[in-house]
PALOMAR-292587 format. One record per residue (C-alpha): y, x, z. Coordinates in nm, 2 decimals. Layout:
N
+--------+--------+--------+
:     yy :     xx :     zz :
+--------+--------+--------+
:      Y :      X :      Z :
...
+--------+--------+--------+
//
This chain:
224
+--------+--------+--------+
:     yy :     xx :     zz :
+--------+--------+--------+
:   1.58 :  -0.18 :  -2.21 :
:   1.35 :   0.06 :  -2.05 :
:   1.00 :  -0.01 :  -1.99 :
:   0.98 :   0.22 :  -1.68 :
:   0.97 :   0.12 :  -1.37 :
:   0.88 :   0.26 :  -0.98 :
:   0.55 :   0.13 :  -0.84 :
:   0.57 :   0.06 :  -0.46 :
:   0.25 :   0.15 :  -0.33 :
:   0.21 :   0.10 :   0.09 :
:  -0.16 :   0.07 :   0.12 :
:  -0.46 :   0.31 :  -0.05 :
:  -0.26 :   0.36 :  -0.36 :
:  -0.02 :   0.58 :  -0.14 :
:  -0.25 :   0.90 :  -0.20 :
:  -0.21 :   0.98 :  -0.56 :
:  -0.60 :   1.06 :  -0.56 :
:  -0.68 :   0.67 :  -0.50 :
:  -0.48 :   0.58 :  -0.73 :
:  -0.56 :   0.79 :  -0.99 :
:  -0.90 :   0.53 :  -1.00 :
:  -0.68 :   0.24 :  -1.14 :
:  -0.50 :   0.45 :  -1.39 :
:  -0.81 :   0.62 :  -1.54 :
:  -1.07 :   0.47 :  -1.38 :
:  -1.36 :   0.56 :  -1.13 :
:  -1.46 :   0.45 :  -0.75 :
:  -1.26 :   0.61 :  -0.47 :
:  -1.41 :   0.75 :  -0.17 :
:  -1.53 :   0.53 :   0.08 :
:  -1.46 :   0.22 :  -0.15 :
:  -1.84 :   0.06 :  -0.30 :
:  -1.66 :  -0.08 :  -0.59 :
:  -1.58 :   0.10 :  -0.98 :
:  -1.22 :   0.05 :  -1.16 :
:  -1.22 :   0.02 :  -1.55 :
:  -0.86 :   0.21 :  -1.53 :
:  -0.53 :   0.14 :  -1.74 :
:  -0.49 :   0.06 :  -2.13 :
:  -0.26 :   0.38 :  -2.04 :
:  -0.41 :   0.70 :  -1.84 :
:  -0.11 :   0.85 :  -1.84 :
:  -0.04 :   1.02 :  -1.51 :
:   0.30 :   0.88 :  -1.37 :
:   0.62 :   1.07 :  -1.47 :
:   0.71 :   1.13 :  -1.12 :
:   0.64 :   1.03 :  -0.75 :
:   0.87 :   1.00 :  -0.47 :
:   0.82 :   0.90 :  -0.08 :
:   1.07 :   0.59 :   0.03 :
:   1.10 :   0.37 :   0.31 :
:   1.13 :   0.01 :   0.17 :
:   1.27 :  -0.29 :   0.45 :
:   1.05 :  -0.50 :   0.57 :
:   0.68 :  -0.43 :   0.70 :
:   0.31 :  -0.34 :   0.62 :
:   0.02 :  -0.48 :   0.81 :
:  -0.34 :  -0.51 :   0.77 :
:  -0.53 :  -0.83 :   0.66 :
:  -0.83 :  -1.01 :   0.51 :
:  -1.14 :  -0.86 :   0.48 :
:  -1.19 :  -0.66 :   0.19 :
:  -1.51 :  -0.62 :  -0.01 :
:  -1.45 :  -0.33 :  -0.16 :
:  -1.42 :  -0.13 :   0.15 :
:  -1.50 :  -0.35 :   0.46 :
:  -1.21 :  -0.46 :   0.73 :
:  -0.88 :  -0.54 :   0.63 :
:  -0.61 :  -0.37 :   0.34 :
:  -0.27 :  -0.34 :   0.33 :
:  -0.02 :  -0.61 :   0.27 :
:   0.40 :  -0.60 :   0.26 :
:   0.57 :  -0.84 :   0.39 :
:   0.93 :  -0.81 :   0.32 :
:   1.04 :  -1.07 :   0.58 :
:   0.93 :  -0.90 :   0.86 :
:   1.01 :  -0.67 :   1.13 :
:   0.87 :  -0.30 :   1.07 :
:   0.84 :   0.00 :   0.90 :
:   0.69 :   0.00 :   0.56 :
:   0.63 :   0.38 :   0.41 :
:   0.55 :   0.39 :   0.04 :
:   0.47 :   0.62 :  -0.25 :
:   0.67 :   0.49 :  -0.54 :
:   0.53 :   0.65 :  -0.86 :
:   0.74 :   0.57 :  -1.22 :
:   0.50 :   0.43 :  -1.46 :
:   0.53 :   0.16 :  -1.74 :
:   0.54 :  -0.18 :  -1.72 :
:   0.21 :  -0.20 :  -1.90 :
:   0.00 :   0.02 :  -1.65 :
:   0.15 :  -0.23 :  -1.33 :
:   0.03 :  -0.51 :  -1.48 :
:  -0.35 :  -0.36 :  -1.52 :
:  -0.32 :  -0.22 :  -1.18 :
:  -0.23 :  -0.56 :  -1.06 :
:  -0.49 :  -0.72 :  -1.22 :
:  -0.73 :  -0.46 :  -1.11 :
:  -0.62 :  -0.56 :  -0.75 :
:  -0.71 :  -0.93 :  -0.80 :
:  -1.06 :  -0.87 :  -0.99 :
:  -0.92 :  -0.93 :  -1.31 :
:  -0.98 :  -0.73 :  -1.66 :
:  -0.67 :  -0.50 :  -1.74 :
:  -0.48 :  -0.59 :  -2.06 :
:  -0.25 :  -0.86 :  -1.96 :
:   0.15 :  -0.75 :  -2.06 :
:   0.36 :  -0.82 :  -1.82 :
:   0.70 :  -0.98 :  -1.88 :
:   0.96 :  -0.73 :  -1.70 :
:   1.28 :  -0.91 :  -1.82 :
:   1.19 :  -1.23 :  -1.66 :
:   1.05 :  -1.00 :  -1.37 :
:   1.40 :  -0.84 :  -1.34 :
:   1.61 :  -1.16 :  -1.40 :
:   1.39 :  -1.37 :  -1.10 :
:   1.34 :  -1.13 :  -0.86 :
:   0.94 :  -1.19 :  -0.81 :
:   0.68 :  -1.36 :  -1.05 :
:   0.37 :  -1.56 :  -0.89 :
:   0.08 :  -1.57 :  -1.07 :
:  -0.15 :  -1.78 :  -0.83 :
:  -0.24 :  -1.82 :  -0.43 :
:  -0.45 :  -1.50 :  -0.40 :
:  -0.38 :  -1.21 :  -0.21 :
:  -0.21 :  -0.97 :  -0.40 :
:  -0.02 :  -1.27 :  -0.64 :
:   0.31 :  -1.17 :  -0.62 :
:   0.48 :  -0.94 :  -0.80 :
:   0.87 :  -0.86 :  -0.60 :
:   1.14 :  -0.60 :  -0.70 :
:   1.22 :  -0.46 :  -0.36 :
:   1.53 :  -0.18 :  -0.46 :
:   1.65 :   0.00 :  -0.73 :
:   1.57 :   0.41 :  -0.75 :
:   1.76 :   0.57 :  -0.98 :
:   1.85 :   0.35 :  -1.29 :
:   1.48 :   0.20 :  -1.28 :
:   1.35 :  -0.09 :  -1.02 :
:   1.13 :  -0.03 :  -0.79 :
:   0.84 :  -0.32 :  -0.77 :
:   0.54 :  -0.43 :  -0.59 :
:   0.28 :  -0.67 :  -0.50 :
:   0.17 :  -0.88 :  -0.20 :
:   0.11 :  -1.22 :  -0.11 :
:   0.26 :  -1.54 :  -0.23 :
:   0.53 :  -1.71 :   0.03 :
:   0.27 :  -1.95 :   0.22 :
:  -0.08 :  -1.75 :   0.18 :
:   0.00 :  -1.49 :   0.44 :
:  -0.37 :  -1.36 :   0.53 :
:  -0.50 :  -1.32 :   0.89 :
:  -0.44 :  -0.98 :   1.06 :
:  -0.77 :  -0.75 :   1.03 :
:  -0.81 :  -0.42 :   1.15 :
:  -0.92 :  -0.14 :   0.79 :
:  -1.20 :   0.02 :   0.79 :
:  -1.19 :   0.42 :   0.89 :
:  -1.22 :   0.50 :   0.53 :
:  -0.94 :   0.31 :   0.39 :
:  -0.73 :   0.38 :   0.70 :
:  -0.83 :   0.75 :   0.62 :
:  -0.70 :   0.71 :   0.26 :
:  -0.38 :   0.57 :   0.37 :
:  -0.38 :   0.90 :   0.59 :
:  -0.43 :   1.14 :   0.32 :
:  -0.17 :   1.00 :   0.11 :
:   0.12 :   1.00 :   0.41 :
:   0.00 :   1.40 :   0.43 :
:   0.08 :   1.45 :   0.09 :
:   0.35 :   1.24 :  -0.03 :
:   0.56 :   1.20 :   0.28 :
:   0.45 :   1.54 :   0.40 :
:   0.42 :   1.39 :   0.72 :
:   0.17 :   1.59 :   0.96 :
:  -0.17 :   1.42 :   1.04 :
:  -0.12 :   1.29 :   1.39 :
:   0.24 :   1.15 :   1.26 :
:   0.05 :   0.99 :   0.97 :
:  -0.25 :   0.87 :   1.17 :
:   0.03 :   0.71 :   1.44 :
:   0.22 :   0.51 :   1.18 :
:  -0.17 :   0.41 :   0.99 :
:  -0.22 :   0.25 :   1.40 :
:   0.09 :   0.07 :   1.44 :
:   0.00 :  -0.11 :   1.13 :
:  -0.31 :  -0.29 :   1.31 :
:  -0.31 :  -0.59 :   1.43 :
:  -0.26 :  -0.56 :   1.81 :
:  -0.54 :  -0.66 :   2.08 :
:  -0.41 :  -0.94 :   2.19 :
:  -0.39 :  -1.08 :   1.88 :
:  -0.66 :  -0.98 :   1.78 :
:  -1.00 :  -0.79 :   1.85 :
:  -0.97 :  -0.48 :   1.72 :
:  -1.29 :  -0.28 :   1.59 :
:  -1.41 :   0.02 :   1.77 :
:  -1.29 :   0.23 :   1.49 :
:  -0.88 :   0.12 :   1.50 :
:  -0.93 :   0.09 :   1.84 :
:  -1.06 :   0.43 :   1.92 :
:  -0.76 :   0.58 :   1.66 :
:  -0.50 :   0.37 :   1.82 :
:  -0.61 :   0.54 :   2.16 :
:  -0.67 :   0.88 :   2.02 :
:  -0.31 :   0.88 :   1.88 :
:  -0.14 :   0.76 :   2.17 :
:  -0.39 :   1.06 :   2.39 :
:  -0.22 :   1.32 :   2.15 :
:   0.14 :   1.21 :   2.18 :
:   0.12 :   1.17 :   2.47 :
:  -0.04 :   1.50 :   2.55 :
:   0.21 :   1.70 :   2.35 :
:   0.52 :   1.53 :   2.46 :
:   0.46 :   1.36 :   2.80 :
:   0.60 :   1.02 :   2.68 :
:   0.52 :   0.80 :   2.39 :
:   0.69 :   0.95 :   2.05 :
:   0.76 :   0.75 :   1.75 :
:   0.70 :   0.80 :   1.37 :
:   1.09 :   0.96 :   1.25 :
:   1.29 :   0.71 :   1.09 :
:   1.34 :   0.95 :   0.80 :
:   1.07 :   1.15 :   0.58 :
+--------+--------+--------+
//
């Protein structure tokens, strides 16, 4: 059995540039916090843009970079845009436990992955690991929180939402004000809760420019 499989990325890790920090280490830009990288460097044999069911959203409050991060959850209403990039088995499992803090070098167990469907591996954020579709002959997995441990809606800060920006741009090849619009409709809403001057000035700004170039409210295109 192959050891390959497609990494689901919705948040930061969508721009190849971010996650190029947890494969060979580094800090990413805007982030305050250094990544000891992958047993393996090895850039990922290919990347591809999908659109996976379900929907991303914006929670906790990250240390790292301030405001909330990215979270899938595939219950949900939505649109969830990823970059899946095919990697081995071995360099998911260090950028998991990257994500959670942890010291790279775990193996992870991709049989029993395949054969459950999703592997917990505690209550924390990022704790479960979920194969969400097939590509090719190879699954395509990712990571968000356990069943139960949903975090509270927080707004990202401009930097992280700028990454997430970035990466739409140059995986999806979406144009800026697209990618900015979809990067706002992730955020938690007002009424929910308050968002920061930052979000709320984008979500505004985007909403100005569609407006202004099409007279009515556009959406993101269900295809990319």
């Amino acid at each position: 059995m192959t050891d390959r499989l497609w990494y689901a990325a919705y948040g930061s890790n969508i721009s190849p540039g971010r996650l190029d920090c947890y494969l060979t280490g580094g800090r990413p830009a805007g982030a305050t916090r250094d990544y000891p990288g992958c047993r393996d460097t090895t850039e990922p044999d290919e990347r591809v843009p999908l659109e996976l069911p379900g929907a991303v959203f914006f929670g906790w409050e990250s240390p790292s970079w301030g405001g909330g991060v990215a979270f899938y959850d595939p219950d949900a209403s939505g649109r969830a845009l990823v970059t899946a990039y095919r990697l081995g088995a071995d360099q998911l499992a260090d950028i998991w436990a990257q994500e959670m803090h942890r010291q790279p070098g775990a193996d992870l167990d991709l049989d029993l992955l395949l054969r459950r469907g999703s592997l917990v591996a505690g209550p924390g954020r990022y704790e479960r690991l979920l194969v969400v579709d097939e590509f090719g002959s190879d699954p395509v997995v990712t990571f968000t929180f356990p069943r139960g441990h949903r975090p509270a809606e927080n707004p990202p800060s401009p930097a992280y939402a700028d990454t997430i920006v970035r990466g739409l741009v140059e995986t999806h090849g979406l144009s800026e004000d697209v990618a900015r619009t979809y990067v706002a409709s992730l955020a938690p809403p007002p009424e929910l809760y308050s968002l920061s001057k930052s979000v709320a000035l984008l979500c505004c700004w985007a909403r100005r420019r569609r407006v202004a170039r099409t007279g009515s409210v556009s959406t993101v295109p269900t295809t990319t």
